[in-house]
Biopython code that builds the backbone (N, CA, C, O; Angstrom):
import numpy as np
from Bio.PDB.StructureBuilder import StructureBuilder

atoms = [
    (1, "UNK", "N", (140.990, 102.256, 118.542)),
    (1, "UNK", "CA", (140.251, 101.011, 118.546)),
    (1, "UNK", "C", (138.785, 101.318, 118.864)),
    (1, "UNK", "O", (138.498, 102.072, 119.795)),
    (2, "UNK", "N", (137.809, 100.707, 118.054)),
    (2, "UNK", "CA", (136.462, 100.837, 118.151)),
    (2, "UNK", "C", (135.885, 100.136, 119.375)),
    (2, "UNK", "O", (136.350, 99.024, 119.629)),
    (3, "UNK", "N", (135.184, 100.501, 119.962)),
    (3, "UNK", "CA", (134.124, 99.732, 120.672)),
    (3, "UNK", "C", (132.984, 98.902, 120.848)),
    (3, "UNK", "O", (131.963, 99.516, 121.159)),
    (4, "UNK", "N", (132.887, 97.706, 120.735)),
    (4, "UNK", "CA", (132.063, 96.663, 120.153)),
    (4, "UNK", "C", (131.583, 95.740, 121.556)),
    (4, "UNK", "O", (132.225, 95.464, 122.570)),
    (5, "UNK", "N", (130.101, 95.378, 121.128)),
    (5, "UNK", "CA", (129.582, 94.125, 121.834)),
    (5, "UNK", "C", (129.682, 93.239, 121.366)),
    (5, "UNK", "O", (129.514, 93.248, 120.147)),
    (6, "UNK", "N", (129.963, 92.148, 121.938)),
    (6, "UNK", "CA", (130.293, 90.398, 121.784)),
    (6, "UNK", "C", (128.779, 90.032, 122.088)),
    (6, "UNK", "O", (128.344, 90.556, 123.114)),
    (7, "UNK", "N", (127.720, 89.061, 121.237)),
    (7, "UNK", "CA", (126.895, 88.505, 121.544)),
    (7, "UNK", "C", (127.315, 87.332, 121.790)),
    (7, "UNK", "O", (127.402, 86.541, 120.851)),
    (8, "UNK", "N", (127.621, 86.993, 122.910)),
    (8, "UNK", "CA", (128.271, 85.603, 122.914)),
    (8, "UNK", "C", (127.420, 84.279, 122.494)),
    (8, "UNK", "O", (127.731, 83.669, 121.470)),
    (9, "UNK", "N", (126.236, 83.811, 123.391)),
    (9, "UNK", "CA", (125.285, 83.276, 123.271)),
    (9, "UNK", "C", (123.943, 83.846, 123.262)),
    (9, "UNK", "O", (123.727, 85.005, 123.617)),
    (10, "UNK", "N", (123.090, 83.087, 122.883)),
    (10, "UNK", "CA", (121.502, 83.828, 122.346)),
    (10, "UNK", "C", (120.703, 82.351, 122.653)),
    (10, "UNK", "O", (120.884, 81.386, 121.911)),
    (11, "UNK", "N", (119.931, 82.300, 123.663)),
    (11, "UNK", "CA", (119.291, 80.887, 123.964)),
    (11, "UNK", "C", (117.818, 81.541, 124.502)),
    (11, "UNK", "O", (117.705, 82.518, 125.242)),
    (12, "UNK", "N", (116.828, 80.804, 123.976)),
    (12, "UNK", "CA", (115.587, 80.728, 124.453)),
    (12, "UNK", "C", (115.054, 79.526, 124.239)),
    (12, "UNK", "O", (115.022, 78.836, 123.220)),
    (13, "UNK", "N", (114.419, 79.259, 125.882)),
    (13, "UNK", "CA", (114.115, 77.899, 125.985)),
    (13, "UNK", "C", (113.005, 77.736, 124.895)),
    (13, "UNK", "O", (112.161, 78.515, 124.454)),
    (14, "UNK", "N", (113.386, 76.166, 124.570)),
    (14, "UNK", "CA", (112.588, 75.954, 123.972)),
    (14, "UNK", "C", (110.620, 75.584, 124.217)),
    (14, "UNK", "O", (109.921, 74.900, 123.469)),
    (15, "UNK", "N", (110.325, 76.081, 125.088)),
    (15, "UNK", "CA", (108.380, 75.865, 124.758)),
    (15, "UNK", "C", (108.385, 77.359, 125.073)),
    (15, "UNK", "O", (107.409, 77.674, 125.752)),
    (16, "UNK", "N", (109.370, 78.574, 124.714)),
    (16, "UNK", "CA", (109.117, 80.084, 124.156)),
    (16, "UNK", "C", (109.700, 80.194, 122.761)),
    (16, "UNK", "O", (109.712, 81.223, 122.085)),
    (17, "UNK", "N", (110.257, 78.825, 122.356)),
    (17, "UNK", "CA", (110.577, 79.405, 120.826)),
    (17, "UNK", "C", (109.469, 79.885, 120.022)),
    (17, "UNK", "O", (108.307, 79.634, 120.342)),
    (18, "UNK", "N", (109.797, 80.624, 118.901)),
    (18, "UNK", "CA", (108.963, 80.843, 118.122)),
    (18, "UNK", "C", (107.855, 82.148, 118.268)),
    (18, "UNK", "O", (107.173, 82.576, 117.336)),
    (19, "UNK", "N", (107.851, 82.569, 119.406)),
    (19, "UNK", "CA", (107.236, 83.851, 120.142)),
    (19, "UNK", "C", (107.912, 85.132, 119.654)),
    (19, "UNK", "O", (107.347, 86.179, 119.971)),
    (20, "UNK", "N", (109.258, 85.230, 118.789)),
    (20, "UNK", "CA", (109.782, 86.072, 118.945)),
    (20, "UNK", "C", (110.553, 87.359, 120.250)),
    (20, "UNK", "O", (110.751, 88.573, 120.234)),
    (21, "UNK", "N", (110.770, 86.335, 121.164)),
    (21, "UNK", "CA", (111.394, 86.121, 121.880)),
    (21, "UNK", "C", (113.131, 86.735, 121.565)),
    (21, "UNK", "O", (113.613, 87.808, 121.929)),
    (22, "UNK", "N", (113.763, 85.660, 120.802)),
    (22, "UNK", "CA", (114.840, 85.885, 120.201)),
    (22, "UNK", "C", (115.368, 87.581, 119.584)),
    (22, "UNK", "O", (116.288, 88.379, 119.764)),
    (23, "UNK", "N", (114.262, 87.467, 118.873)),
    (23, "UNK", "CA", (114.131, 89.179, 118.226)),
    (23, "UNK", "C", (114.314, 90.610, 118.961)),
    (23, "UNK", "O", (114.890, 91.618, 118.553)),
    (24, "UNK", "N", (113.623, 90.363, 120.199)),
    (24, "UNK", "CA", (112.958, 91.089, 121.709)),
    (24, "UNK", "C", (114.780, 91.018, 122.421)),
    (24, "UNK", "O", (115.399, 92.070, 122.580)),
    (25, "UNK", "N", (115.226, 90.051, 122.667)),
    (25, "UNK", "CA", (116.695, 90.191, 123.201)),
    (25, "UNK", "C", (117.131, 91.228, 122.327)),
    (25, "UNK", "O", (117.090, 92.451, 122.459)),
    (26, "UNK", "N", (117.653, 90.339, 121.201)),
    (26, "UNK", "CA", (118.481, 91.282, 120.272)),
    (26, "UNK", "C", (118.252, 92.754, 120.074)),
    (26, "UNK", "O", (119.174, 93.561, 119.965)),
    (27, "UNK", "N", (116.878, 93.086, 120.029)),
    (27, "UNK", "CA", (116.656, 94.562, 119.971)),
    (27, "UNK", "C", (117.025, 95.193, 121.200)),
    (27, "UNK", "O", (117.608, 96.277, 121.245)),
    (28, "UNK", "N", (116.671, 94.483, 122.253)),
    (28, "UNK", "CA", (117.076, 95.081, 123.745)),
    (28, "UNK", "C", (119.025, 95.266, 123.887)),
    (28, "UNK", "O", (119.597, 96.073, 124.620)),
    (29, "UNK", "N", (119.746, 94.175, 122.874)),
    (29, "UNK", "CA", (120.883, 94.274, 123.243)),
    (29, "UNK", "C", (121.151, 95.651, 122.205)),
    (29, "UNK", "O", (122.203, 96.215, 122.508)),
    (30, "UNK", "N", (120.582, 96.156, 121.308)),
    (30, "UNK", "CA", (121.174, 96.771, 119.905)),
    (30, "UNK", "C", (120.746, 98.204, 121.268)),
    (30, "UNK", "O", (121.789, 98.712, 121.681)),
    (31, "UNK", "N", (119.683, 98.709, 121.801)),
    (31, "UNK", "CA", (119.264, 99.599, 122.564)),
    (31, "UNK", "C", (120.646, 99.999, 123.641)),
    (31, "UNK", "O", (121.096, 101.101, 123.956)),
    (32, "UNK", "N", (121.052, 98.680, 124.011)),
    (32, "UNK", "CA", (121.799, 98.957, 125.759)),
    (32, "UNK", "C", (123.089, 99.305, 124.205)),
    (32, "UNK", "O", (123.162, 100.476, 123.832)),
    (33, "UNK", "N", (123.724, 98.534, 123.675)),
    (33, "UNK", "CA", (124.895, 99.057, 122.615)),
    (33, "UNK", "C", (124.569, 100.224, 122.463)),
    (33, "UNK", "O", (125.310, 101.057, 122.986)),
    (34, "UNK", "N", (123.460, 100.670, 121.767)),
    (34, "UNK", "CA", (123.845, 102.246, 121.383)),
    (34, "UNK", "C", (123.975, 103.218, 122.816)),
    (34, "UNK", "O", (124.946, 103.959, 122.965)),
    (35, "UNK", "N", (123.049, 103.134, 123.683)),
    (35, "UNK", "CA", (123.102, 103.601, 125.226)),
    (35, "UNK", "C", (124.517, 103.520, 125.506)),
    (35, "UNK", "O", (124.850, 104.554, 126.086)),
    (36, "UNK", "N", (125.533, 102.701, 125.335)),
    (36, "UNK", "CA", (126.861, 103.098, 125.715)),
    (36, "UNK", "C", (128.238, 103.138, 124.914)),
    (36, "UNK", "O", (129.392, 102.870, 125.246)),
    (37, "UNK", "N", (127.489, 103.710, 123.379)),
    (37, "UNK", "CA", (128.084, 104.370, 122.511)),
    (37, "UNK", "C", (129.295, 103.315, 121.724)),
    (37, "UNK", "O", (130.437, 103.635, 121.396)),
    (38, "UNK", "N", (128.699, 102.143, 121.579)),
    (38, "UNK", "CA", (129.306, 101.334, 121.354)),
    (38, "UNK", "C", (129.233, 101.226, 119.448)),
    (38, "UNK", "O", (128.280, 101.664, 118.804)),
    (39, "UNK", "N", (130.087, 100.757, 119.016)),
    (39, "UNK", "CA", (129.713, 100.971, 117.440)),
    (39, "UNK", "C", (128.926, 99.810, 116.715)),
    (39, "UNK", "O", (128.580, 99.785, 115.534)),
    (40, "UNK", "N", (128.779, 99.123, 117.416)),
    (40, "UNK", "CA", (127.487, 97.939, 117.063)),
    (40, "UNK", "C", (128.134, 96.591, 117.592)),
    (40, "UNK", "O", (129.105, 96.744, 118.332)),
    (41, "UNK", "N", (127.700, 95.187, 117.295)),
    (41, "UNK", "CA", (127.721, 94.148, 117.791)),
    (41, "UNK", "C", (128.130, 93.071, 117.359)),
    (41, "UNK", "O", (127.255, 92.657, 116.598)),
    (42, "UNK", "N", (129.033, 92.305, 117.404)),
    (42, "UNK", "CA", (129.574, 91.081, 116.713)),
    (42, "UNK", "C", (128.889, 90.013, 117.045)),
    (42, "UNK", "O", (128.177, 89.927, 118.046)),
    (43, "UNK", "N", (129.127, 88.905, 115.982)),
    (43, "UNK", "CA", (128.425, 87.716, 116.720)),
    (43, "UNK", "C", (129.013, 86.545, 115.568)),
    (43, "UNK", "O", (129.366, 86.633, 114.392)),
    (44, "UNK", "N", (128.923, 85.429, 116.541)),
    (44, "UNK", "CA", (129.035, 84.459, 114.992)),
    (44, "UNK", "C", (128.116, 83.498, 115.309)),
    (44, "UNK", "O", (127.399, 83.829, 116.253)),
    (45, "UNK", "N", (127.910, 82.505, 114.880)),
    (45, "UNK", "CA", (127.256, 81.432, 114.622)),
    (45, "UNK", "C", (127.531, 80.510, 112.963)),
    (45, "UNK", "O", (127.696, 80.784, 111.774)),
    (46, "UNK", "N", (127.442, 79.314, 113.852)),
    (46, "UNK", "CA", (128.034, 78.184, 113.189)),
    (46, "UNK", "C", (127.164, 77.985, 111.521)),
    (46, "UNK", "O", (126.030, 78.463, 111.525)),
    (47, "UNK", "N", (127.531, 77.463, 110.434)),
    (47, "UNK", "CA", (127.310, 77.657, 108.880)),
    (47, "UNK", "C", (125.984, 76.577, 108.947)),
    (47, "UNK", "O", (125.304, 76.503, 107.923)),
    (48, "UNK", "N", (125.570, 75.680, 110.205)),
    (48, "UNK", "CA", (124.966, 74.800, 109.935)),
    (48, "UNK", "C", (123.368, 75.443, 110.932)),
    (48, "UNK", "O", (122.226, 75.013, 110.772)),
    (49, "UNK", "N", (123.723, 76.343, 111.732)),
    (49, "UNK", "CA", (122.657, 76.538, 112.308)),
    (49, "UNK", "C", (121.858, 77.544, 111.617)),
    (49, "UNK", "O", (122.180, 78.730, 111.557)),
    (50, "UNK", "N", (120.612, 76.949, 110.998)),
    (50, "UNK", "CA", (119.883, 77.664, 110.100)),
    (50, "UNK", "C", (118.585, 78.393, 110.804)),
    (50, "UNK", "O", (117.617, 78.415, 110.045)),
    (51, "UNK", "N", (118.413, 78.846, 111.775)),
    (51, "UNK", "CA", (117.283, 79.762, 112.626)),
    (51, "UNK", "C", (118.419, 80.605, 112.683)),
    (51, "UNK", "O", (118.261, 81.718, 112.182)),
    (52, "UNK", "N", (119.804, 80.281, 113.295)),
    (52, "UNK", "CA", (120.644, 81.598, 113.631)),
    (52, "UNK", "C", (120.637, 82.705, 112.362)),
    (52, "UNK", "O", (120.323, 83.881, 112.176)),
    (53, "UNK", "N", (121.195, 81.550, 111.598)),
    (53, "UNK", "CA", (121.534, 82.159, 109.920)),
    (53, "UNK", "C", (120.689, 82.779, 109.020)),
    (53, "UNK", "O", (121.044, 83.176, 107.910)),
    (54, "UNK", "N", (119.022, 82.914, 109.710)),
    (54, "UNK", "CA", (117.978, 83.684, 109.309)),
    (54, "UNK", "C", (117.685, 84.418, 110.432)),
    (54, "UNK", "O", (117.331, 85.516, 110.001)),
    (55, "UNK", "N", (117.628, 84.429, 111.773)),
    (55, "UNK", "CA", (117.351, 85.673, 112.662)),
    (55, "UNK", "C", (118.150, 86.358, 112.264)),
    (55, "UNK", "O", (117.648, 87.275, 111.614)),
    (56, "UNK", "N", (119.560, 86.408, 112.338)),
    (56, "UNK", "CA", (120.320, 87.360, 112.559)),
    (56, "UNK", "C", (120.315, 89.033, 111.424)),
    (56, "UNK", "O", (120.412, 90.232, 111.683)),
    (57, "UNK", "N", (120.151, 88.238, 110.182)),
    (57, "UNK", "CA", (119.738, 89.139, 108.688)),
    (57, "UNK", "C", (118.639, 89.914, 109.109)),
    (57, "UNK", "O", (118.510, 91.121, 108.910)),
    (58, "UNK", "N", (117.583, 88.916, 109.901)),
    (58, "UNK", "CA", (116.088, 89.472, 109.868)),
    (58, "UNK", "C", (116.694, 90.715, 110.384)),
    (58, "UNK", "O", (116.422, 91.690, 109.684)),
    (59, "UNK", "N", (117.359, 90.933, 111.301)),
    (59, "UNK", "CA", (117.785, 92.032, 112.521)),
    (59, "UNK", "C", (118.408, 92.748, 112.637)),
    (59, "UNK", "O", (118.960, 93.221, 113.631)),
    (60, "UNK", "N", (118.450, 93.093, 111.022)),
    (60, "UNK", "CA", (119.430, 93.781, 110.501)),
    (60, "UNK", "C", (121.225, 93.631, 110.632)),
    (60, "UNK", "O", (121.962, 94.552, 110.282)),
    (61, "UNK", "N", (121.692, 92.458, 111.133)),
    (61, "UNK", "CA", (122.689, 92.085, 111.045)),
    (61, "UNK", "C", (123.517, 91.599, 109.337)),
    (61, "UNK", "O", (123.112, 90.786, 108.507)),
    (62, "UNK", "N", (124.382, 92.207, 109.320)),
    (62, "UNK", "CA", (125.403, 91.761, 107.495)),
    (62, "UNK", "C", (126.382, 90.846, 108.195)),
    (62, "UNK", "O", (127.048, 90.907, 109.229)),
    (63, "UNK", "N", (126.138, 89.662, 106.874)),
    (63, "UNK", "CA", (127.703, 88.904, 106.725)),
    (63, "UNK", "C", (128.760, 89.571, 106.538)),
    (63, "UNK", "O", (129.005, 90.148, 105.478)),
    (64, "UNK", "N", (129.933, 89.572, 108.116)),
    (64, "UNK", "CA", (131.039, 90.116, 107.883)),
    (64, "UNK", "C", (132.059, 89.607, 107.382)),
    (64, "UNK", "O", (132.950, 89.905, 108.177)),
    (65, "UNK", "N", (132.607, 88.884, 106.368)),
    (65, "UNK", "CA", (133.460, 88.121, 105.658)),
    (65, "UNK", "C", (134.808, 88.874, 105.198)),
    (65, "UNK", "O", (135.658, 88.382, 104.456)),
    (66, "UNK", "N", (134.848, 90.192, 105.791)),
    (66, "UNK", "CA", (136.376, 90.448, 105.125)),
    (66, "UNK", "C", (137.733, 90.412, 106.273)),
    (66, "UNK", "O", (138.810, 91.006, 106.327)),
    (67, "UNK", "N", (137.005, 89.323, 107.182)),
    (67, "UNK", "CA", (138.383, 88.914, 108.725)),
    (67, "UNK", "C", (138.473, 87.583, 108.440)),
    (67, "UNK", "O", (137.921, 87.060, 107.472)),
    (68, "UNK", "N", (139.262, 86.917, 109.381)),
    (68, "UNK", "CA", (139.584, 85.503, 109.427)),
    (68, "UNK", "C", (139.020, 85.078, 110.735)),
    (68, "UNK", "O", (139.037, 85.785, 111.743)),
    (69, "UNK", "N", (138.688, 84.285, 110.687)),
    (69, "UNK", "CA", (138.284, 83.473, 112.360)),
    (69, "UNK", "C", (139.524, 82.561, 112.346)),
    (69, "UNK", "O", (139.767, 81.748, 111.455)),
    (70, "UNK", "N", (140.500, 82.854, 113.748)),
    (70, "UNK", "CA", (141.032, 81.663, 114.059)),
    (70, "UNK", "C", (141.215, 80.938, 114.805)),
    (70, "UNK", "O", (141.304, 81.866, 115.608)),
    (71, "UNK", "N", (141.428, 79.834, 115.583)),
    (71, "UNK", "CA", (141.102, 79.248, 116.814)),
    (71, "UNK", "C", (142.270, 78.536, 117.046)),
    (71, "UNK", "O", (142.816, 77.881, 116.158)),
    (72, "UNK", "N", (142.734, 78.629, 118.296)),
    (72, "UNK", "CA", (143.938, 77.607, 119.021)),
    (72, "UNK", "C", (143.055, 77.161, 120.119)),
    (72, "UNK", "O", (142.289, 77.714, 120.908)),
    (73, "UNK", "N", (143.699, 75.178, 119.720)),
    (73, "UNK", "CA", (142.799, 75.123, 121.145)),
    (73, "UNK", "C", (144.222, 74.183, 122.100)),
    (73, "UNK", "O", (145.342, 73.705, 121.924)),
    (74, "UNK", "N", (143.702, 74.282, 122.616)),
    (74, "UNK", "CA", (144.899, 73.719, 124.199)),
    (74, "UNK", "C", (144.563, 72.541, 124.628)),
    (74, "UNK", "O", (144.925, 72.239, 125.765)),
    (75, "UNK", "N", (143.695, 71.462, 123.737)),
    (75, "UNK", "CA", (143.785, 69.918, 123.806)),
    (75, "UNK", "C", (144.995, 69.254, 123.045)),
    (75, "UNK", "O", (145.133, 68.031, 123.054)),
]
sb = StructureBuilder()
sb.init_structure("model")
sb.init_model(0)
sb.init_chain("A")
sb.init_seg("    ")
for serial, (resi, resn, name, xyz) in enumerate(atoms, 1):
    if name == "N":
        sb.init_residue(resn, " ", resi, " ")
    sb.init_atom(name, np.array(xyz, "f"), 0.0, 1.0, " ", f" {name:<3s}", serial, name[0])
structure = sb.get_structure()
């Protein structure tokens, strides 16, 4: 089994949006991943959030489309 980071959430307040800010995490998280030999980083974000759905490409992140997402929820 490979070794992977979960980006769970990615938030910058908003009166630093736009600073590239966002970018500055992500590179800092891709740095500490390789530092502990991890094979890179998962993440998802929702089909409607369109800043996610363009940072993430910018950052060298690929659409991973050959898994399933599935969810049970306990309501």
């Amino acid at each position: 089994m490979q070794r992977y980071w979960l980006l769970n959430d990615l938030y910058v307040n908003a009166n630093y949006r736009g600073k590239g800010y966002s970018k500055e995490l992500i590179e800092r998280a891709k740095e500490l991943c390789r530092a502990s030999n991890a094979c890179g980083i998962l993440l998802e974000t929702g089909k409607g959030n369109d800043v996610g759905n363009q940072l993430y490409p910018a950052c060298g992140f690929e659409l991973y489309d050959s898994v399933n997402f599935y969810e049970w929820s306990n309501s």
